[in-house]
C-alpha positions as CSV (number, residue, x, y, z in Angstrom):
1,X,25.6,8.2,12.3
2,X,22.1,10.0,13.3
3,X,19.9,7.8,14.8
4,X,16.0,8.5,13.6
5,X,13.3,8.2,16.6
6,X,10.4,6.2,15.1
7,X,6.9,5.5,16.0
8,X,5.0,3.0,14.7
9,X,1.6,3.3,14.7
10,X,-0.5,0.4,13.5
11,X,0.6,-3.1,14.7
12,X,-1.0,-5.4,12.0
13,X,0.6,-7.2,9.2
14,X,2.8,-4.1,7.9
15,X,3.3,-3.0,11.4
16,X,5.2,-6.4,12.2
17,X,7.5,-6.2,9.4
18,X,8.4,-2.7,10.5
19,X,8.8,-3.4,13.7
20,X,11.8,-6.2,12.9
21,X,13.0,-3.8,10.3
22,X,13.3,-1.0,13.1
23,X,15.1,-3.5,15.4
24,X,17.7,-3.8,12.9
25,X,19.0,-1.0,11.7
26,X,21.3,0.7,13.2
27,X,20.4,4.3,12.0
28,X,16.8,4.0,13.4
29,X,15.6,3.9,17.1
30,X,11.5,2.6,17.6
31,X,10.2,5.4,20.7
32,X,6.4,4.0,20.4
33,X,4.1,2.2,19.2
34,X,0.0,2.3,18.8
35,X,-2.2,0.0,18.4
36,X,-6.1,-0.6,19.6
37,X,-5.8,-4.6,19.8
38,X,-6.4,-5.8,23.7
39,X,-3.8,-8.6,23.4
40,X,-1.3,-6.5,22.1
41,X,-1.9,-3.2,24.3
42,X,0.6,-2.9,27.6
43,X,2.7,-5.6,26.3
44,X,6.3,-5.2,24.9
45,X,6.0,-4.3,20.6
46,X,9.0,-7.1,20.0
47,X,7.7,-10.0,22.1
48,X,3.7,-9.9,20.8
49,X,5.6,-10.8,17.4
50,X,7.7,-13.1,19.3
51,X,10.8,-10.7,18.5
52,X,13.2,-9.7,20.9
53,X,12.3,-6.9,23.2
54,X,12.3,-3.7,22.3
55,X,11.8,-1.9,25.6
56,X,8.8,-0.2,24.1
57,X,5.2,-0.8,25.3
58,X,2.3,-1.1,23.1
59,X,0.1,2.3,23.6
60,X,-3.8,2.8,22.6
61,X,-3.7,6.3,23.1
62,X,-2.2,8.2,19.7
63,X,-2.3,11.7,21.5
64,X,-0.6,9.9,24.1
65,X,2.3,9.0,22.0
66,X,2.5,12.1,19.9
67,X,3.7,13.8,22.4
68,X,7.0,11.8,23.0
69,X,10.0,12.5,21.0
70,X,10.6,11.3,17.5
71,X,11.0,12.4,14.1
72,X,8.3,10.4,12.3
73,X,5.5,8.2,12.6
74,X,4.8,5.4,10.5
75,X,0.9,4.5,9.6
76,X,0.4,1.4,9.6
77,X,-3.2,1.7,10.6
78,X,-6.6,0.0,8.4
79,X,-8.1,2.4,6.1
80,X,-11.2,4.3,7.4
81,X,-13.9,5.7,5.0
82,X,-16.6,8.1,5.3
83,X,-20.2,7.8,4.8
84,X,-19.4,8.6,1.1
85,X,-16.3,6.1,1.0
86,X,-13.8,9.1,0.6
87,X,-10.9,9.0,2.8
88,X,-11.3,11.7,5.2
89,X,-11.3,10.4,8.5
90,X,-7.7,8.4,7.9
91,X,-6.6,12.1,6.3
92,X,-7.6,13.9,9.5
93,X,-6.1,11.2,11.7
94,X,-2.7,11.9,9.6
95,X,-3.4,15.6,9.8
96,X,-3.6,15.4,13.5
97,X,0.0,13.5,13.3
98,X,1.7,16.6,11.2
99,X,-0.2,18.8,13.6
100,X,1.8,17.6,16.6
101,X,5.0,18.2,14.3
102,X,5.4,14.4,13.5
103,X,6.8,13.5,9.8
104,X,4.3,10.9,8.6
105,X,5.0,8.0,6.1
106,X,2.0,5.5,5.4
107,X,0.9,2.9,3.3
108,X,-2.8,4.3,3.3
109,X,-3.6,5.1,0.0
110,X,-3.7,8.6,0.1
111,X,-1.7,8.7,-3.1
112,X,-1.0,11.1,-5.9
113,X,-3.7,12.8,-4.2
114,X,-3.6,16.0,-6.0
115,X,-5.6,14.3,-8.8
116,X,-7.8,11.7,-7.3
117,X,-8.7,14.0,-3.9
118,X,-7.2,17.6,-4.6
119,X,-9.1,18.9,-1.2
120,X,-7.6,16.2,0.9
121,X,-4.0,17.0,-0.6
122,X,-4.0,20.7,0.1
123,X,-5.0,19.7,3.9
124,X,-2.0,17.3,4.2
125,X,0.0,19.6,2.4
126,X,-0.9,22.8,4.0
127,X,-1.0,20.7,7.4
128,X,2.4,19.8,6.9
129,X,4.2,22.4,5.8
130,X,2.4,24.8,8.9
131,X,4.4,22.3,11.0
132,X,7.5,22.1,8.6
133,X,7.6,18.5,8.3
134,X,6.9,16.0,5.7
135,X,3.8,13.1,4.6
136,X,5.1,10.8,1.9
137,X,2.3,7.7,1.0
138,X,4.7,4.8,0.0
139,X,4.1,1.2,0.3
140,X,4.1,-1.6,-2.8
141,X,0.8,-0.7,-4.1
142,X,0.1,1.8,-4.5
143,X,3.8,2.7,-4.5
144,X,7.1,0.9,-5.2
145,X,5.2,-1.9,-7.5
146,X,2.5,0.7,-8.6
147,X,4.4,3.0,-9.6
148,X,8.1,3.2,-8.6
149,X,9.3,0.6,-9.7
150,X,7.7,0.8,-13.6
151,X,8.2,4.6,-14.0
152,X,11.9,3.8,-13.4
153,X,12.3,1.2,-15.9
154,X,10.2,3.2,-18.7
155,X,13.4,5.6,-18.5
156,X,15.0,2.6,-20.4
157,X,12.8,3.3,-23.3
158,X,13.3,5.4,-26.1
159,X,9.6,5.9,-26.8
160,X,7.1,4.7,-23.9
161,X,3.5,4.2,-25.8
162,X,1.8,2.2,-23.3
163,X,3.1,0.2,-20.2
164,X,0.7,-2.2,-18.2
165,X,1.6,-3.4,-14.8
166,X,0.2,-7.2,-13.1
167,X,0.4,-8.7,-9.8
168,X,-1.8,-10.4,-7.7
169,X,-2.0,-12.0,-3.7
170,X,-2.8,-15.6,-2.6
171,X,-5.0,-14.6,0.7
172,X,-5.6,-18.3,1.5
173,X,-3.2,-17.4,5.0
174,X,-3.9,-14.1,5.2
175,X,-5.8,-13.4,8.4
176,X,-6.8,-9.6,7.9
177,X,-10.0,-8.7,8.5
178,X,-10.3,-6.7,5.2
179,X,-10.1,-10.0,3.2
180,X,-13.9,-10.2,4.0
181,X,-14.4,-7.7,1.4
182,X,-13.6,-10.1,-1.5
183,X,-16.4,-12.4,-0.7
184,X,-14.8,-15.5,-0.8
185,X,-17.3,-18.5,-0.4
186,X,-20.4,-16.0,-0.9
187,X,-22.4,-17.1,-3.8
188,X,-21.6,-14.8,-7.4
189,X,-24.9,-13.5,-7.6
190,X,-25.9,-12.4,-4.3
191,X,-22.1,-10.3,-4.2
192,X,-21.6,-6.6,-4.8
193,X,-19.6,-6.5,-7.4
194,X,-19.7,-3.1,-8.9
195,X,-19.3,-1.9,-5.2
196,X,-16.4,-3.8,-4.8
197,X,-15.1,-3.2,-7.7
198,X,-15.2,0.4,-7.1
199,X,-13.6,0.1,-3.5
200,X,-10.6,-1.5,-5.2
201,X,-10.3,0.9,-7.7
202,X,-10.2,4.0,-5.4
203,X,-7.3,2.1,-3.3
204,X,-5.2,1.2,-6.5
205,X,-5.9,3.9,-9.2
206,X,-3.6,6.6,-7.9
207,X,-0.6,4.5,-8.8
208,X,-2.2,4.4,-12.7
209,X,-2.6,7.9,-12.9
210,X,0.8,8.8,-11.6
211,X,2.3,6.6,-13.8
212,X,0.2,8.5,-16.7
213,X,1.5,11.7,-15.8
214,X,5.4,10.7,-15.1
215,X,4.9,9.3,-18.6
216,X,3.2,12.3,-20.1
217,X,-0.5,10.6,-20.8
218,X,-3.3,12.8,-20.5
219,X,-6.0,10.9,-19.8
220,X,-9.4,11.2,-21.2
221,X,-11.3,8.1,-19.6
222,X,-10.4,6.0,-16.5
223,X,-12.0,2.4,-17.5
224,X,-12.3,0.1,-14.1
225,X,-13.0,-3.6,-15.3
226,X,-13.8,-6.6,-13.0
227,X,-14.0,-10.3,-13.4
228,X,-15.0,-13.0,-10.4
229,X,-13.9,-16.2,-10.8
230,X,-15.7,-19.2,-8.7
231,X,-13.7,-22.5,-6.9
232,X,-13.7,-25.2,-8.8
233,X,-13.8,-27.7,-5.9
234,X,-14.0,-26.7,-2.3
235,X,-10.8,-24.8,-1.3
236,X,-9.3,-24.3,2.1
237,X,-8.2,-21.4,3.3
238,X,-7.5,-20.4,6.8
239,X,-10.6,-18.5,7.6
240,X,-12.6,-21.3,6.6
241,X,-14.0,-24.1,3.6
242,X,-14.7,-22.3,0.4
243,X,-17.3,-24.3,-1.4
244,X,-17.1,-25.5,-5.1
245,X,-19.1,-22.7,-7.1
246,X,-18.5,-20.0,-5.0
247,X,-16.1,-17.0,-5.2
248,X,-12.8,-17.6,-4.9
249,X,-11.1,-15.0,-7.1
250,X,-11.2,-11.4,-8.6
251,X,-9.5,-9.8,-11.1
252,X,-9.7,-6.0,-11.3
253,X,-8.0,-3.8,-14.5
254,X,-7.8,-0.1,-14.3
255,X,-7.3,1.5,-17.4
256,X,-5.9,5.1,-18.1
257,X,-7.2,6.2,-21.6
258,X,-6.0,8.1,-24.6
259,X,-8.6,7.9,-27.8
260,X,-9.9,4.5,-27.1
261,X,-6.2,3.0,-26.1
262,X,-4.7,1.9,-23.1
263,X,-1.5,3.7,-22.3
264,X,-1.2,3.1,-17.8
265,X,-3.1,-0.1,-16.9
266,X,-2.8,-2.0,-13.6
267,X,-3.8,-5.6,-13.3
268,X,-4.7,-6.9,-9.9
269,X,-6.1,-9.9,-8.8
270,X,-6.7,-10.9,-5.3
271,X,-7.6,-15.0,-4.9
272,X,-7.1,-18.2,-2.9
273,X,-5.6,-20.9,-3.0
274,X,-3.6,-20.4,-6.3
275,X,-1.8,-24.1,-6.0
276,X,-5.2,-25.4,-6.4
277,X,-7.0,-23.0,-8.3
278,X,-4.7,-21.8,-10.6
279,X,-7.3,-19.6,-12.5
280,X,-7.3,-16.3,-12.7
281,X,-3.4,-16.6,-12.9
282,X,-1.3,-14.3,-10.3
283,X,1.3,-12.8,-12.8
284,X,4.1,-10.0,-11.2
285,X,5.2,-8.4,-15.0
286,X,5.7,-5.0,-15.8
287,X,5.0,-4.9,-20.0
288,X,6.3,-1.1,-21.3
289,X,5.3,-1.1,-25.3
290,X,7.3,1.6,-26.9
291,X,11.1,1.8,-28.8
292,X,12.3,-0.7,-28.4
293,X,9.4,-2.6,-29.4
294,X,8.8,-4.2,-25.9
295,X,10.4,-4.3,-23.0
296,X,8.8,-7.3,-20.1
297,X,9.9,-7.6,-16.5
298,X,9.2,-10.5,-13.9
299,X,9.6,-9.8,-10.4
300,X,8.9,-13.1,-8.4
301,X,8.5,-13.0,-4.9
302,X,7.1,-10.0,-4.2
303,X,4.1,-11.2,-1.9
304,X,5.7,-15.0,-0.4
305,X,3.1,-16.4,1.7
306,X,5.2,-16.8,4.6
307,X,6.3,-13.0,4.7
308,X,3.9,-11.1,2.3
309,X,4.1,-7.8,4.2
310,X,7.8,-7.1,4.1
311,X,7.8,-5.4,0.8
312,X,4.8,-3.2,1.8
313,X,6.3,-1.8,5.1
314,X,10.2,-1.8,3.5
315,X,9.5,1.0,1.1
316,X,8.3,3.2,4.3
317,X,11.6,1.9,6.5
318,X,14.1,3.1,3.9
319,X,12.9,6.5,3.0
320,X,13.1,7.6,6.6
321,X,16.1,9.7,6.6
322,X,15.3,11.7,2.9
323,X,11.4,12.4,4.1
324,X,12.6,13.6,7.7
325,X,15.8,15.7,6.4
326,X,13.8,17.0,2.7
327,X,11.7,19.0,1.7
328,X,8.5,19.6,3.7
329,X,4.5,19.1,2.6
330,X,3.0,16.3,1.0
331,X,5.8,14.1,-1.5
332,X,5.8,11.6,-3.7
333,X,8.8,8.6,-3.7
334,X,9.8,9.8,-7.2
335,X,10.7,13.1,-6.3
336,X,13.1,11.9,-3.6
337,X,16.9,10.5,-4.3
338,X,16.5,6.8,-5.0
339,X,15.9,4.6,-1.9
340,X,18.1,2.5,-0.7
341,X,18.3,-0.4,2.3
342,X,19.0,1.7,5.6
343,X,21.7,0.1,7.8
């Protein structure tokens, strides 16, 4: 059995689910790992997540750690914008990667980018295929949930007329420092909405707009819709008291049109404290209208609070082998042979 040589750069949320996946499986070997958090850095990449050792030490120098060797790198680290929110500086962090002849798999949502950043695709693509290896973005969303997963089960259909995909996150434990964005305890009217409604759709609209093309819908209007719901008593969450009247929820639907109808739609909503506040609802249903008439799927358990980032970072474990022994440039999940669990 080939062993792949892994580095994981990134050791947040995703990165620790990667990092006991790695340990696991038999077929994969972890060679580095990168991250820039002071308690983490010199330290063993098990033992900070109270796994067993690896015999790895946590690095903060990427340049460092590019020049070891391994066969891909796994991005696991926070989105970074430029001053006109576009991706660029995470795409020329992952160009650097390909440069030093590193495949690269990420969950940064630099996603069906040959419609929603064509000049940023032909860099990762011509980047990559210069150093004849391989970027594939894949995580749950956008990816496996968003759109994977759906485009799949629309092959079941005789006729696919529309398909709308929902899920949803409880961030009451989540500790990330990107959960700030959502506001949560700021008053309603003093929020950003519309520039937070925006940010969310430029993470999550790639997955709508593959979906529209795997399902032969040519759009001719992208309609982003958002909705802020406020607690209805004071809520809890780890990161502090929430105060009745103040935000505690968003809902954000992004639309792919066709004449006024919705034929790709994605359904998010990011919340706290769902036992309590059960409004807006977190729903994990893919709905594909068509022949036959309707087909609905519930996937439950696709963010548990206890391990919410396992399905994010599994997607990117699996497909190591098919991105570092396929075809080279920039891929997309659905092109690849079906992923499967590693062993």
């Amino acid at each position: 059995m080939k062993q792949y040589k892994v580095i994981i750069w990134g050791l947040g949320n995703v990165g620790r689910a990667a990092v006991r996946m790695v340990q696991s499986k038999e077929s994969l070997k972890l060679v580095g790992a990168v991250d820039t958090d002071p308690k983490k850095i010199g330290k063993d990449s098990g033992e900070i997540f109270d796994f067993e050792k690896t015999g790895v030490t946590v690095e903060d120098d990427i340049d460092k750690v590019l020049d070891m060797d391994a066969d891909v790198v796994l991005d696991y680290t926070p989105l970074v914008r430029d001053e006109k929110g576009g991706f660029t500086p995470s795409a020329n962090d992952i160009v650097k990667v390909l440069n030093a002849g590193k495949n690269v798999i990420t969950t940064l949502p630099i996603y069906y980018s040959q419609v929603t950043t064509p000049d940023l695709y032909k860099m990762i693509d011509d980047a990559a295929k210069k150093n004849n290896v391989s970027y594939l973005p894949t995580g749950l969303l956008p990816g496996a949930y968003a759109s994977y997963i759906p485009t799949v089960l629309a092959g079941l259909m005789g006729q696919v007329d529309s398909i709308t995909v929902q899920s949803g996150e409880d961030d009451q434990h989540n500790y990330s420092s990107w959960v700030k964005v959502f506001g949560y305890g700021m008053d309603p009217e003093k929020f950003p909405q519309d520039k937070l409604k925006m940010g969310i759709a430029s993470y999550y609209v790639s997955g709508v707009y593959e979906m529209g093309a795997r399902l032969g819908f040519k759009f001719d209007d992208m309609k982003i819709e958002h909705e802020c719901y406020t607690a209805p008593e004071d809520l809890h969450p780890i990161f502090g008291t929430v105060k009745k009247g103040t935000i505690s929820g968003h809902k954000f639907t992004m639309s792919g049109m066709v004449n006024g109808e919705r034929k790709a739609s994605l359904i998010y909503v990011h919340k706290i404290c769902n036992d309590v506040a059960p409004n807006p609802p977190i729903k994990n249903n893919i709905h594909i209208e068509g022949i036959p008439k309707a087909l609905d799927i519930s996937i439950d358990g696709l963010m548990p609070l206890d391990e919410s980032y396992v399905t994010s970072a599994a997607p990117s474990v699996n497909v190591i082998p098919q991105v570092v022994e396929g075809a080279k440039g920039f891929l997309q999940a659905l092109d690849l042979k079906v992923v499967t669990p590693l062993h």
